[in-house]
C-alpha positions in Angstrom: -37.1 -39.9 -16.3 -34.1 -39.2 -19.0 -35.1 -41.6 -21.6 -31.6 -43.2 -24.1 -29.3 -40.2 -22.8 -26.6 -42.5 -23.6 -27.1 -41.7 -27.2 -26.0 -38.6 -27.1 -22.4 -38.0 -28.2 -20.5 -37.5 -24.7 -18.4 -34.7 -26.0 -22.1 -32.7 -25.9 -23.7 -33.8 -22.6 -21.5 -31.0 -20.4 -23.3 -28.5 -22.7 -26.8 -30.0 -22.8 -27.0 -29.8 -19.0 -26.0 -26.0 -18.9 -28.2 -25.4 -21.4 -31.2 -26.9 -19.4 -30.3 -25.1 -16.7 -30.5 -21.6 -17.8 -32.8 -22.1 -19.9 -37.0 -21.7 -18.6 -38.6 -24.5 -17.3 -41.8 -23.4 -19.5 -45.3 -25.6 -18.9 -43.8 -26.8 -16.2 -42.5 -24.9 -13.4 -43.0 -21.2 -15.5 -45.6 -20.7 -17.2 -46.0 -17.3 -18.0 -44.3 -16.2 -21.7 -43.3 -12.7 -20.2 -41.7 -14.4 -17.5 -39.7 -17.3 -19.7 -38.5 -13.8 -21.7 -37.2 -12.7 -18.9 -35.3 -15.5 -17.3 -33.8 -16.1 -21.8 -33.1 -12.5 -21.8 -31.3 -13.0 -18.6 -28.8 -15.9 -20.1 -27.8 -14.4 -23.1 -24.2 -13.4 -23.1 -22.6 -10.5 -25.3 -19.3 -11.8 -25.6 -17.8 -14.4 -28.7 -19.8 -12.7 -31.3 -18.3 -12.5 -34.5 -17.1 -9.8 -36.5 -19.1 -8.8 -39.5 -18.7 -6.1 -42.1 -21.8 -4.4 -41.1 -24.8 -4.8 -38.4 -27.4 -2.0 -39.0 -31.4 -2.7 -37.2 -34.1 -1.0 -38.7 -37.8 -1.7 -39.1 -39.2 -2.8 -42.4 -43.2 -2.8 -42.9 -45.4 -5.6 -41.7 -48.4 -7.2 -43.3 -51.4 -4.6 -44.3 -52.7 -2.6 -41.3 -49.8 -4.5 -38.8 -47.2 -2.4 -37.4 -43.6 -2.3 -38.7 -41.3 -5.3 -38.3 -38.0 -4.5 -36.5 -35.3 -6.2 -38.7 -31.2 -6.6 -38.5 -29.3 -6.7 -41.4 -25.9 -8.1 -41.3 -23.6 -7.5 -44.3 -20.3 -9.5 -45.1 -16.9 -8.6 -44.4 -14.6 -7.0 -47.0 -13.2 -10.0 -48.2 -16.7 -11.7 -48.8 -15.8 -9.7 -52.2 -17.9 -6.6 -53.2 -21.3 -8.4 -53.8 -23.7 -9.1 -54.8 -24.0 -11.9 -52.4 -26.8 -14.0 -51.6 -29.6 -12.6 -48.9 -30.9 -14.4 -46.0 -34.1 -13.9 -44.4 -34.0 -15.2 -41.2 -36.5 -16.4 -38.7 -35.2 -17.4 -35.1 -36.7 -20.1 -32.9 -38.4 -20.1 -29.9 -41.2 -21.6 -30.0 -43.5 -18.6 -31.1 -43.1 -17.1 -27.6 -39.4 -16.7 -27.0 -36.6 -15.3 -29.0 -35.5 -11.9 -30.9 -32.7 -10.5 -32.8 -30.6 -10.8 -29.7 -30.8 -14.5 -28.8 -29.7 -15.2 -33.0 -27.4 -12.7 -33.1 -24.6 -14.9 -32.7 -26.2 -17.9 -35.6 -27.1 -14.5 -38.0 -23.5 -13.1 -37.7 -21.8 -17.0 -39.0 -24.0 -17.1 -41.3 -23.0 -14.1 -42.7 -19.8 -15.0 -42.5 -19.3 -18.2 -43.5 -21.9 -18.3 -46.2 -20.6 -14.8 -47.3 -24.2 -14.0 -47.4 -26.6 -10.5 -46.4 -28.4 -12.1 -43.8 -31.9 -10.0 -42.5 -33.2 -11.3 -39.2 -36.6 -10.6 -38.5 -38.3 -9.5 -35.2 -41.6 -11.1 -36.0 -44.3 -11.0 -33.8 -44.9 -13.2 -30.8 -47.4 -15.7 -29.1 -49.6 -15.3 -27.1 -49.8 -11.5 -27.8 -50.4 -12.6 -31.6 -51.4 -15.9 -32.2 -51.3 -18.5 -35.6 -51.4 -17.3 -38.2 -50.1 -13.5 -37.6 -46.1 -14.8 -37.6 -46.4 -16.3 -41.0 -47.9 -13.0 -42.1 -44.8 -11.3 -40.4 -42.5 -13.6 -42.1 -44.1 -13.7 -45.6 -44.2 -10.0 -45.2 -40.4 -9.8 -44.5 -39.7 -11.9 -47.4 -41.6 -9.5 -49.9 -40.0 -6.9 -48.5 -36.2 -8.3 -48.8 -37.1 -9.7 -52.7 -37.8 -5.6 -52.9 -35.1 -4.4 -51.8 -32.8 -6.9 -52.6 -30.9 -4.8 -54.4 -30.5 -2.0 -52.2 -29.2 -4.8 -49.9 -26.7 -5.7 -51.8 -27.9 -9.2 -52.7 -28.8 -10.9 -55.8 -32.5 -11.3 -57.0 -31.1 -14.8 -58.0 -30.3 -16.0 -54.6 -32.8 -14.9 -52.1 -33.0 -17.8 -49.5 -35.4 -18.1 -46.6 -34.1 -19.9 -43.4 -35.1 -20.9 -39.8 -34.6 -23.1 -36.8 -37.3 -24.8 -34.9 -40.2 -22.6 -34.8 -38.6 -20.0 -37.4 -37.8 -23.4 -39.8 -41.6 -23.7 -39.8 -42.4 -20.1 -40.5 -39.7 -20.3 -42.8 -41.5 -22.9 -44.9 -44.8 -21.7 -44.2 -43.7 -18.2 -45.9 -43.4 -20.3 -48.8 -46.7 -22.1 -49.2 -48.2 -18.5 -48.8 -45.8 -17.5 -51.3 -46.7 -20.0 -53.6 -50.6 -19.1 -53.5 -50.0 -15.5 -53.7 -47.6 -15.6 -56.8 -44.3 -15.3 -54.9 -41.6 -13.9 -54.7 -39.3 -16.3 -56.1 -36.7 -17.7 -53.6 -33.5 -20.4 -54.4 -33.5 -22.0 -51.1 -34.9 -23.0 -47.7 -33.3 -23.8 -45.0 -35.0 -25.3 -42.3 -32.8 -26.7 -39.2 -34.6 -28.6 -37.3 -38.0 -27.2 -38.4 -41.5 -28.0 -36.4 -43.5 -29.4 -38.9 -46.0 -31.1 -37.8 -48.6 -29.9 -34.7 -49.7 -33.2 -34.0 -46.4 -34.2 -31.8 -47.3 -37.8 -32.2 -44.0 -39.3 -33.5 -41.6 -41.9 -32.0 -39.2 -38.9 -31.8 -41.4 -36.9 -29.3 -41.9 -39.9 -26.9 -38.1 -41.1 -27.1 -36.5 -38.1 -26.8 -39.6 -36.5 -24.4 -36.7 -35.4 -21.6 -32.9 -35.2 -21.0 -31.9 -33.1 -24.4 -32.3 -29.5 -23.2 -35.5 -29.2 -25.2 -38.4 -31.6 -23.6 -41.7 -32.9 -25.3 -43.5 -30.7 -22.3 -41.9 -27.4 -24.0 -42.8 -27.9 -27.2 -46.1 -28.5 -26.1 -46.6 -25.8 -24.3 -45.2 -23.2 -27.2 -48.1 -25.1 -29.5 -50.8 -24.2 -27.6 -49.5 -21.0 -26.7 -49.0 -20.1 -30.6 -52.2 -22.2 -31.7 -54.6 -20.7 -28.8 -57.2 -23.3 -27.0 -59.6 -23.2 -30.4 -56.2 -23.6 -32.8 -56.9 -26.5 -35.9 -53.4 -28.8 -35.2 -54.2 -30.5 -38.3 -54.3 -26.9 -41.0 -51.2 -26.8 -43.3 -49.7 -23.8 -42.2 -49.4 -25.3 -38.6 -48.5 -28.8 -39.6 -46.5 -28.1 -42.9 -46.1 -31.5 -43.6 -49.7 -32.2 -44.0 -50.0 -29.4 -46.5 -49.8 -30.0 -50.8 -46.2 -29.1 -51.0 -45.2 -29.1 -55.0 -43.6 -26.3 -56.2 -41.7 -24.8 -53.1 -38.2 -23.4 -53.7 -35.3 -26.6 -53.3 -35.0 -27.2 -49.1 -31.9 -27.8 -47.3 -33.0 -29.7 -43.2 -30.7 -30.2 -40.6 -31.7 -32.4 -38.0 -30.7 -34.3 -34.3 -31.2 -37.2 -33.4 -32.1 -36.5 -29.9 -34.6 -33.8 -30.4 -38.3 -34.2 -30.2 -39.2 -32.7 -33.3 -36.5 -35.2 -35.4 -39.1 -37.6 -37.0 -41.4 -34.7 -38.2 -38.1 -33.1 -39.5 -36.9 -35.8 -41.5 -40.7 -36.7 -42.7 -40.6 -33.1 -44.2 -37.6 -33.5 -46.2 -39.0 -37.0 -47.5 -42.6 -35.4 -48.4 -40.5 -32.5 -50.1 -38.6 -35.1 -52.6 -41.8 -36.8 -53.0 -43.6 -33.9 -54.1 -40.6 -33.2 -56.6 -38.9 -30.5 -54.3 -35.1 -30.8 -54.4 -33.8 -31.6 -51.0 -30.6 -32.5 -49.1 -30.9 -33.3 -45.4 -27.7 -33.1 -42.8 -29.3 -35.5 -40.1 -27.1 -35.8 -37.1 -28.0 -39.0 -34.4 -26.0 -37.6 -31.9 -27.0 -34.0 -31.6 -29.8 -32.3 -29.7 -32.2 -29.6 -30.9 -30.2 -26.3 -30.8 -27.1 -27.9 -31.2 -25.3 -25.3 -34.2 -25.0 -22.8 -31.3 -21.9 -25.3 -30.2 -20.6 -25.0 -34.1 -17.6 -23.0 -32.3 -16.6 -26.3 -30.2 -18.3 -29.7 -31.6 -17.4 -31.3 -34.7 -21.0 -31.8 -35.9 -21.9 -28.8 -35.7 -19.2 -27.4 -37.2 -20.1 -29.3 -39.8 -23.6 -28.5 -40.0 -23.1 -25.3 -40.4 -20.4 -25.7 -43.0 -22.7 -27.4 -44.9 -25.7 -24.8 -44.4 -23.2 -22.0 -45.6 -22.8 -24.0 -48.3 -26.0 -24.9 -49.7 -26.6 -20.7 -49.2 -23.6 -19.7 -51.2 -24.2 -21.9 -54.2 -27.2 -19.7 -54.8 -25.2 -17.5 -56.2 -25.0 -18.6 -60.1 -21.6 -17.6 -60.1 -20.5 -19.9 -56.9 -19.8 -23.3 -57.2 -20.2 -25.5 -54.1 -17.5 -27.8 -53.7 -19.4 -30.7 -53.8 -23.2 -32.4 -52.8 -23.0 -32.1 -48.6 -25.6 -34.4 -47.0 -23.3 -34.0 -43.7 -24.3 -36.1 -40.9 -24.8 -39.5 -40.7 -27.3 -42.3 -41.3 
């Protein structure tokens, strides 16, 4: 049963349903991760990307005695200026299982642009060939080796920022609290759109918003205990962030939708980072579903979301000046 459809913004409902229909019923009627690749593969369309100054893939090495990561670096357009400019690491979502450099291409290339930004999206490996906590390994070792070669990127050592949505937003963040134990490297920013934080999926969030917003409580489920594995610990920090000791991680930026299932454990993360003394600014959007910045060519949030995540990533630059404080969204 479609639980409170109604508060979805109606401009967005059109889109929601399409969405839902290409994309794999998974724990449900597929159940099979080479399969759901297949029938994502399958919906992704080549057309509408933007233009960037540069797109080069590559591989970049992996964590000690791992293969090498596959990696695509996107560099700004001429008139971004000659750099440097801030680098991205990226970390697309999925839920662990699906997901590659393809299905965020489009995200990684306005990102690029409109944050005037090196972004470097990261092929990290994926469940349930490799299960918790190989990613984080993947994307902790992506983010060494960015801080590296930061230069040779053409980014500033000053502005290396980590980012994510949904199940990249948590490696994102879990990169960090590795990061943190192992004596860095030092980032500026995370940003985490609507990041799974929190393994447990008990919130009000995940019961209100269970089906009828493209993403449904039974998918996230399923990626859990495909990424986790039947003897995985929902309850250990780096699979429930927000249950981990989380003072002195780098200033957060969180996006989050109302109508998405991981929306309370979201917005708990951004309050437990200002508790523990993190700076944080949160875009909350009550309208929106999870996945909703791929509209950010058509719908007025998300346009604005993702103004305000280009943003946050260009004022790591010491000499950029955002043009003011952008919560974004609404309360």
């Amino acid at each position: 049963m479609t639980v409170g459809r109604d508060r979805l913004r109606p401009e967005v409902r059109e889109f929601v349903d399409i969405l839902a229909a290409v994309f794999p019923d998974v724990g449900v009627s597929v159940t099979d991760a080479v399969e759901a690749r297949r029938i994502m593969d399958a919906s992704l369309s080549p057309f509408g990307r933007q233009k960037v100054g540069e797109v080069a893939d590559r591989t970049v090495p992996g964590p000690p005695g791992a293969p090498e990561l596959p990696v695509r670096v996107y560099r700004p357009l001429p008139e971004a200026g000659p750099g440097p400019w801030p680098t991205v690491v990226f970390f697309h979502g999925g839920g662990w299982v699906l997901g590659g450099l393809n299905s965020h291409d489009r995200l990684c290339r306005q990102l690029c642009r409109d944050a005037g930004a090196v972004v470097v999206a990261v092929d990290y490996r994926l469940a349930p060939e490799v299960r918790f906590p190989v990613p984080i390994e993947d994307a902790y070792a992506a983010v060494c080796w960015a801080a590296e070669h930061i230069g040779e990127l053409g980014g500033d050592p000053r502005a290396l920022v980590v980012a994510g949505d949904s199940a990249g937003g948590n490696l994102a963040t879990c990169a960090m609290l590795v990061g943190r134990e192992r004596g860095g490297p030092d980032v500026a920013l995370q940003v985490l759109i609507y990041p799974a934080t929190d393994a447990a999926l008990d919130t009000e969030s995940h019961r209100a918003n269970a089906e009828g917003y493209y993403l449904t409580a039974e998918h996230v489920r399923w990626f859990r205990d495909l990424y986790l594995g039947p003897d995985g610990d929902i309850r250990h920090p780096l699979a429930s962030p927000l249950r981990a000791e989380l003072a002195g991680l780098p200033a957060a930026h969180i996006v989050t939708a109302g109508c998405d299932p991981v929306c309370d454990e979201g917005r708990a993360y951004a309050k437990r980072l200002a508790e523990a003394g993190v700076p944080v600014t949160e875009a909350h959007y009550p309208g929106m579903f999870h996945g909703f910045l791929a509209l950010s060519n058509v719908v007025d949030e998300a346009k604005d979301a993702m103004a305000g995540v280009a943003e946050v990533i260009a004022a790591t630059m010491i000499d950029r000046k955002p043009s003011g404080d952008h919560e974004g969204g609404e309360e």
